[in-house]
N, C-alpha and C positions, 0 to 999 in steps of 0.2 A: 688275118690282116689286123685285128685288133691287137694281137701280141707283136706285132711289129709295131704299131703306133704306141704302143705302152713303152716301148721301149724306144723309141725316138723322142717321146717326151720326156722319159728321165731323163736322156741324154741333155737335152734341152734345158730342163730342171738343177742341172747340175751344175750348168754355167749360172757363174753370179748376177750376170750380165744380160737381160732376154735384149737382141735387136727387135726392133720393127718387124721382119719379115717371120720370124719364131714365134710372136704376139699374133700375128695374121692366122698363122696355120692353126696356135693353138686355137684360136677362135674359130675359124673355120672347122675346125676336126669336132670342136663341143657344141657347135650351134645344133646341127643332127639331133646328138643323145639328148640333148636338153628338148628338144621341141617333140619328140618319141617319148619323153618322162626315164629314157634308158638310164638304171643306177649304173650302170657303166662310168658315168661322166665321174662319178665318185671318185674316179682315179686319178682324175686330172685337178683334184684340188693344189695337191703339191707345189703343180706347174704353176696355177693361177694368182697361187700367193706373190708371186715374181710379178704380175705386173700390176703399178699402179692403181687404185680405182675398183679393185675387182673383186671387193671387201662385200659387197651387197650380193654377188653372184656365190659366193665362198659361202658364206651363211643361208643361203633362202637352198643350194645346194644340200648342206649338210643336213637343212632340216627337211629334206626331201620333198620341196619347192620346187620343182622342177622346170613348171614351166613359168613360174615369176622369177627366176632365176635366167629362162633365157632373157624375158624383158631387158632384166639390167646388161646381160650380158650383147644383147642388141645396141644397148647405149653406148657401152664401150667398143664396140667393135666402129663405131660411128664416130667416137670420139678417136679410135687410131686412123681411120679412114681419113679424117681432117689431117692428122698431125702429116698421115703420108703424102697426101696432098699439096700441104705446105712447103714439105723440102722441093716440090717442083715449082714455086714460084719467087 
């Protein structure tokens, strides 16, 4: 399973472009490894440089912060949660 989600994020990683819903899952898929301290997540830095905001979760990652790293990455999953929010009003 994890080599299939490696491989739907590069896909992912490859568009220049992340939508909303691509920003969802990746956060979805990392919130797990980040809160387990899993170096797995290490893989999905690629993807994360693509969005926004995710400069703090990139670095507290790389230095194997794992779980101050979900912190921020709680923030920004809160700050897409509002943006998606928004297109509904």
């Amino acid at each position: 399973m994890k080599e299939r989600l490696k491989e739907q994020l590069k896909e992912a990683a490859a568009s220049a472009e992340f939508d909303d819903e691509k920003v969802w899952e990746l956060i979805e898929k990392l919130e797990p490894l980040l809160a387990n301290g899993d170096p797995e997540c290490l893989n999905f830095i690629d993807s994360l440089v693509l969005i926004p905001g995710s400069g703090n979760v990139i670095r507290l990652m790389d230095d194997f912060y794992f779980h101050d790293a979900l912190y921020f990455l709680l923030e920004l999953k809160e700050q897409h949660l509002a943006k998606r929010l928004n297109k509904f009003h």
